[in-house]
C-alpha positions, 0 to 999 in steps of 0.5 A: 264879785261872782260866786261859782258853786260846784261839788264832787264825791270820794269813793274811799276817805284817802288822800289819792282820792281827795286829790284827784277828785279836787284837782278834777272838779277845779279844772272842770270849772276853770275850764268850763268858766274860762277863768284865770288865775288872776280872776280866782279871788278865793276858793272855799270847801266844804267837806262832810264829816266822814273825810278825815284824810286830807285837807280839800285846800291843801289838794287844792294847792298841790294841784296849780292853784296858788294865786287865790287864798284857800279854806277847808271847812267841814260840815255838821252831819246830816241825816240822809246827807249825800256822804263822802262829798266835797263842796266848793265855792269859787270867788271870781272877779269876772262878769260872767253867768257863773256855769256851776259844776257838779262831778260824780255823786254829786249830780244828784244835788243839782239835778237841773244841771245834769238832765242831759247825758253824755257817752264817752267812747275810746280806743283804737282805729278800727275797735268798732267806736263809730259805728257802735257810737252811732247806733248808741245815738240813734238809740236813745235820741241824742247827738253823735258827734264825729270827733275824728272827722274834725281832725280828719278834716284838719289833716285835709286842709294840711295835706291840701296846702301842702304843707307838713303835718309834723310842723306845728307852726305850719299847720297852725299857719294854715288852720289860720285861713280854714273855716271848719264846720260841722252840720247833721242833715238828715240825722247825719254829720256832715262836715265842710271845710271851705264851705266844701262838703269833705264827709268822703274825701276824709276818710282816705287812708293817707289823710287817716294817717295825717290826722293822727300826726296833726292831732298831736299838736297841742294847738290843734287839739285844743281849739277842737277840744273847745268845740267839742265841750261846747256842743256837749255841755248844750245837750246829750250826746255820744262821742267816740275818739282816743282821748274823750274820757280822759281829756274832753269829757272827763266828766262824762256820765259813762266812759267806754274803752273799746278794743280788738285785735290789730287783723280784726280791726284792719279786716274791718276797714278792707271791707269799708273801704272796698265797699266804697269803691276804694282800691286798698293792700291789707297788709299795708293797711294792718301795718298802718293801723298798729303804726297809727296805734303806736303813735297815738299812745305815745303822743305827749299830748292826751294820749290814746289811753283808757281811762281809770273809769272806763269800761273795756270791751273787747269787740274782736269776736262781738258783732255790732249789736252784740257790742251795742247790747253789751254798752246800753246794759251797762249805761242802764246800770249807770243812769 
């Protein structure tokens, strides 16, 4: 039997609070844990006695788990306890090197497992995420990690076999065969696929479009999803793409939405793409940008959306620094 700790605060007593923090800090450890309902024996709360609300348990089977037997306790008070928090202790039948998980507020309470920081930054193609991203990295030392050149990589890989890219079985057949790496030489990511060094071939703007229709498919996503979390639960690190705050890294320490209007961020990649000697249509390029937009919204999975805790920008009239200066203030007043 392993014992599995973790903990998460409520910013107001209520039930929608309760809810969505006990359905947050459970997937979390699920996930980063790789359990299984039939390996969940019990789970256990713990609630200070400032939440009268709502049941931590009851969250707990509202929420999917229903295989394992339920506790809700609440604590005795203490003075200069940390308020509004929920603990939980989850009884695993697994071997494994139980991975504790503490969300929120609660950070504070294991300080040895939150040294690290992780920067989540969303929005639209063209909102300037990259770039600020890059810089954010290079300012404070940490890794950046290019999601979108994973699933541009993907969409190569497709495109190169000559498949279709709104085939889920197909694209899932071809994923099969493809080794997909990612290397940072000279501070810089570098990603391979076959052993091939893709970091230009990617960024074309036909195999932009692909990636957009080939990260729709749940398959896809979730084996890079699994990478992604991999890399950030080792170290700190920025990344930018369309759905980290609110599916990759729910748990990031800060979350960004970054926006601007659709002639800004087209004029933006005329003039990167022009720069790298590619011969590109303005217009044809604006119009796929809001297509691609449109596209990412409304995909069924992990859509492009901000989420509830993260801070917009809109960056149409901000230049780079004014857009970095803007994020490092507000990632101050969070750490």
């Amino acid at each position: 039997m392993v014992i599995i700790r973790g903990a998460t605060t409520i910013a107001s007593d209520c039930k929608e609070e309760v809810q969505k923090s006990v359905g947050e800090l459970l997937e979390q450890i699920v996930i980063r844990n790789g359990l299984k309902p039939n390996e969940m024996v019990s789970i256990v709360f713990s609630n200070t006695s400032d939440i009268h609300s709502y049941y931590p348990a009851k969250a707990a089977r509202e929420a999917g788990f229903e295989s394992c037997s339920l506790f809700s306790v609440q604590e005795p008070d203490i003075d200069g306890g940390l308020p509004l928090c929920i603990r939980v202790m989850l009884f695993v039948e697994k071997n494994l090197v139980p991975k504790h998980v503490y969300l929120r507020g609660a950070k504070v309470l294991r300080k040895d497992l939150s040294g690290k920081i992780n920067i989540a930054i969303d929005g639209p193609a063209g909102s300037g995420k990259s770039t600020v991203a890059k810089r954010l990295a290079q300012d404070y030392k940490i890794l950046y990690l290019d999601t979108g050149a994973m699933y541009r990589a993907c969409a190569l890989a497709i495109l190169r076999a000559g498949a279709d890219v709104a085939d889920e079985e197909k694209v899932c057949e071809v994923m099969g065969d493809v080794s997909l790496s990612v290397e940072y030489l000279d501070g810089v990511q570098h990603t391979f696929l076959d052993g091939e060094d893709v970091s230009d071939a990617i960024r074309e703007p036909p195999v932009s479009m692909a990636a957009s229709t080939v990260s729709k498919h749940r398959s896809v996503r979730i084996k890079m999803v699994e990478k992604q979390r991999e890399i950030a639960s080792k170290m700190s690190c920025v990344l930018d793409g369309r759905d980290i705050g609110t599916f990759v890294l729910p748990e990031a320490d800060v979350k960004f939405y970054l926006t601007a209007t659709p002639e800004v961020r087209a004029k933006r990649r005329y003039d990167e793409l022009v720069a790298n000697g590619h011969t590109v249509d303005f217009e044809e390029l604006k119009e796929n940008i809001v297509n691609r937009d449109k596209q990412d919204m409304n995909r069924d999975f992990a859509p492009l959306k901000r989420a509830d805790d993260a801070i917009l920008v809109d960056t149409s009239d901000l230049t780079i620094d004014e857009v970095v200066a803007t994020l490092k203030q507000h990632i101050q007043e969070r750490i």
